[in-house]
Residue, then its C-alpha position, 0 to 999 in steps of 0.5 A: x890895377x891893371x898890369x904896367x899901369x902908368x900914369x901922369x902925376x899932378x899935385x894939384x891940377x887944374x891950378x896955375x903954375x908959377x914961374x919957377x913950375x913953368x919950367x920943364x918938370x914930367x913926373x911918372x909911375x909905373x905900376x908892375x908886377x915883378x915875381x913876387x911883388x908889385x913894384x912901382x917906378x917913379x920917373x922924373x925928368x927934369x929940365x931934360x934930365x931923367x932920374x928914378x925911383x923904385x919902390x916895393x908895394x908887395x901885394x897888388x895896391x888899389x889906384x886909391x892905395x897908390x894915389x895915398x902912397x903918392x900923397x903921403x910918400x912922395x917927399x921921401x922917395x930917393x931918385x938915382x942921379x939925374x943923366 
């Protein structure tokens, strides 16, 4: 993986949001190294209010290793409060 990878998140793409999805809700990871680990930072900005996540991969994860840590890890992630 490429240094200070980002990418965009989405859940399920290509399916048709509902209402309550409509609303303004952009959810990012950065991938980086940080001596001596790989860190990930996941922003979320929702409604116009941008809160974080840091989380610690250690040794440089694959794009599959994210993607699965994502899948399974997102729901328990705890983000700053929102400014």
């Amino acid at each position: 993986m490429p240094p200070a990878a980002r990418a965009e998140i989405s859940v399920c793409p290509g399916r048709p949001k509902t209402q309550t999805e409509q609303q303004s809700l952009n959810i990012s990871l950065t991938v980086f190294f940080e001596d001596p680990f790989w860190v990930g930072v996941f922003e979320r900005l929702d409604e116009g209010k941008l809160s974080v996540c840091k989380v610690t991969f250690g040794a440089e994860p694959k794009d599959y290793e994210v993607w699965d840590y994502v899948l399974s890890h997102y729901h328990e992630l705890v983000f700053s409060p929102a400014v």
